[in-house]
N, C-alpha and C positions, 0 to 999 in steps of 0.2 A: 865345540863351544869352549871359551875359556871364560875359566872359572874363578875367582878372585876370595878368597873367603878370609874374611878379617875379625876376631876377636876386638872389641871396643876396649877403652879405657877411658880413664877420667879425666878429664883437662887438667885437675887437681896433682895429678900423681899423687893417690893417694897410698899412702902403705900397707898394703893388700897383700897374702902369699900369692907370688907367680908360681901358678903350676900350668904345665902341658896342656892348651887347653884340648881338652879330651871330647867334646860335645862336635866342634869343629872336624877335629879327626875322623870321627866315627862317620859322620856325612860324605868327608873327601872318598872314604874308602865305600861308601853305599853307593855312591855313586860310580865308581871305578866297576862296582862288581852285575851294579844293578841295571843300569843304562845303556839303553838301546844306543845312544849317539856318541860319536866321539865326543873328547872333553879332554882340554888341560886346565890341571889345578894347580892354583899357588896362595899359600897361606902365610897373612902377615899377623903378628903378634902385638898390637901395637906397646903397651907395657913393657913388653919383653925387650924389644928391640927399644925402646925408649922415643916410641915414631909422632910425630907432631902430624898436622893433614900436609905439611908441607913436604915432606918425608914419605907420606901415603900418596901425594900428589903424584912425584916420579914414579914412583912404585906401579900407579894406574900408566901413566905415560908409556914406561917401558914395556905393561906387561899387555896393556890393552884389552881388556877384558870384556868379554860382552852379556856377564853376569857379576855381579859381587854380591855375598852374600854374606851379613854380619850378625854375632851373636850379640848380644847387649844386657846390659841389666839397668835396672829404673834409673838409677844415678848417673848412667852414663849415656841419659838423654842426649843431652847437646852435643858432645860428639859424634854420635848417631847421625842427628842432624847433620853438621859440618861436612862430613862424612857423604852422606848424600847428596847434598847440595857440589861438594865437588866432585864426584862423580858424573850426577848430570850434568857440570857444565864441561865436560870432560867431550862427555859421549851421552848427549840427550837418549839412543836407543838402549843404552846398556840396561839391562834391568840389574834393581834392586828388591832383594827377596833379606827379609827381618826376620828370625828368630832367634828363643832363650825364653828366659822368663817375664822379662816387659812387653814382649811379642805374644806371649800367653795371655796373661793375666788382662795387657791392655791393647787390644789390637786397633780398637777403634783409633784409641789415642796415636799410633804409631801409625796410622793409615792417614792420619790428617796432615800429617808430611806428603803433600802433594811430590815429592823427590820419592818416596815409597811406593813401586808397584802393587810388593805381595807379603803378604806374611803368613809366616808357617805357626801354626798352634799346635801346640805339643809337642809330642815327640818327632823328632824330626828325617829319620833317615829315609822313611821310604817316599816320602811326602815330598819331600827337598829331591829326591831322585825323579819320581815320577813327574815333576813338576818341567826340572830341567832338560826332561824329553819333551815334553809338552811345546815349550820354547824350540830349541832345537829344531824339534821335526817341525814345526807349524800344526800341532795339533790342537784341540779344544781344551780348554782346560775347564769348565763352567760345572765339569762334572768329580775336577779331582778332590775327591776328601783331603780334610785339613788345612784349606788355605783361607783365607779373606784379603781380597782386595778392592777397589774402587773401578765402577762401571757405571761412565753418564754420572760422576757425579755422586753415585752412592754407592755404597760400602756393601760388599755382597760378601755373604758366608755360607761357603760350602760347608757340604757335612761333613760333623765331627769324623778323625780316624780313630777308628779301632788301635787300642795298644799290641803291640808285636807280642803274642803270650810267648813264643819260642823265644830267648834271646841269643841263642846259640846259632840263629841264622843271620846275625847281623856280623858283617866282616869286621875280623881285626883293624882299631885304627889305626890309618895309613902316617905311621911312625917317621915315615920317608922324608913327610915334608918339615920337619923338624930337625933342633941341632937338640935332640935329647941332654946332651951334655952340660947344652946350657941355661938348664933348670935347676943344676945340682949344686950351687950354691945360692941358696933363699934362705939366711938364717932367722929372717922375719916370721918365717912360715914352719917351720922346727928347728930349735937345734939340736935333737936329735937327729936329725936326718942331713944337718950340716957334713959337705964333707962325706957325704954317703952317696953310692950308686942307687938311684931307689927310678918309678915312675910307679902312677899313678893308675888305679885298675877300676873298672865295674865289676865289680862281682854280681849286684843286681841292681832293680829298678822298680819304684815307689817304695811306699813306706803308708804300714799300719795305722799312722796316728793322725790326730787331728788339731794340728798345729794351727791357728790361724793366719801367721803372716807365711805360710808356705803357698811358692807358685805350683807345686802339685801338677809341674810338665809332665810327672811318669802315672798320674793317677792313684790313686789308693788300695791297687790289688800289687799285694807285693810279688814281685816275677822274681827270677832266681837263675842265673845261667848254671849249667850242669856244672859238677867237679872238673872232669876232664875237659870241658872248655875253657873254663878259667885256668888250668893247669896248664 
């Protein structure tokens, strides 16, 4: 299956630090490690590359995808949309699979884009794996945790997944499909870090406290990858 996985932005270009986005990577590489089916992956940045849907249009053209899978956040509704909507008039069967934190927090809402198959809640690696075997092989999916999608019409919600306690089982993200390089000058995003070799790491995942505007993807038991993984 080929895989298409796109980072959203804002039609605004607003001024936000670009950084690597790391949520995306981590999926490419669960998938690489975790999936029964073949798969080729290719990830656009849209931000990064400064990509309009016109731009994302050839992108799908050349690369033909027969999944795209986009991360989002609440602001970067309409493109989302856009996004979709040229997608399926691209290739009606390709599916669309939505996560991140607007994918969380609101899935109904992101489900009411009829151009929206499926969306992944929460944490996303084994889910987004398990799923794109699911497709793939022709298997059932009615039973995979962590998805919601639209069947006849209504919005069905599998069960919740369990958070990964181990984080030291989830692979390195696949750093391949980027130009690391050309991250390293953001001076919007530090200027300490102007001008510096640096990339971006998980050392762990959730957080103790009770913020209210947090979308709380990792849940509130704080996890911790070992020393020597992060090392």
């Amino acid at each position: 299956m080929r895989i298409l996985l796109v980072r959203t932005s804002t039609p605004a270009r607003m001024l936000v630090p670009i950084v690597p986005p790391l949520g995306l990577l981590y999926l490419a590489s669960a998938v690489r490690e975790w999936c029964q089916s073949q798969t080729e992956i290719r990830l656009v940045h849209l931000m990064k590359r400064n990509y309009g849907i016109d731009d994302l249009r050839q992108e799908i053209t050349a690369f033909r995808p027969q999944m795209v899978g986009l991360s989002t956040l609440l602001y970067e509704d309409r493109t989302l949309q856009d996004i979709a909507a040229t997608v399926k008039a691209y290739n009606s069967h390709c599916w669309i699979v939505v996560g991140g934190p607007q994918a969380t927090l609101y899935p109904q809402e992101v489900l009411k884009d009829k151009n929206v198959d499926f969306v992944v809640i929460g944490e996303g690696e084994k889910t987004f794996a398990e799923l794109v075997d699911c497709l793939a092989l022709d298997h059932s999916f009615d039973k995979l945790s962590g998805i919601a999608y639209r069947q006849s019409h209504q919005i069905i919600f599998n069960p919740p997944r369990p958070f990964i306690s181990e984080l030291d089982e989830i692979p390195f993200p696949a750093w391949d499909l980027i130009r690391l390089e050309d991250y390293l000058w953001h001076p919007e995003a530090s200027n300490f870090l102007a001008e510096r070799n640096y990339a971006p790491i998980f050392t762990s995942r959730a957080c103790p406290y009770s913020c209210i505007y947090c979308h709380r993807i990792f849940g509130k038991g704080w996890r911790a990858r070992s020393p020597e993984n992060v090392i």
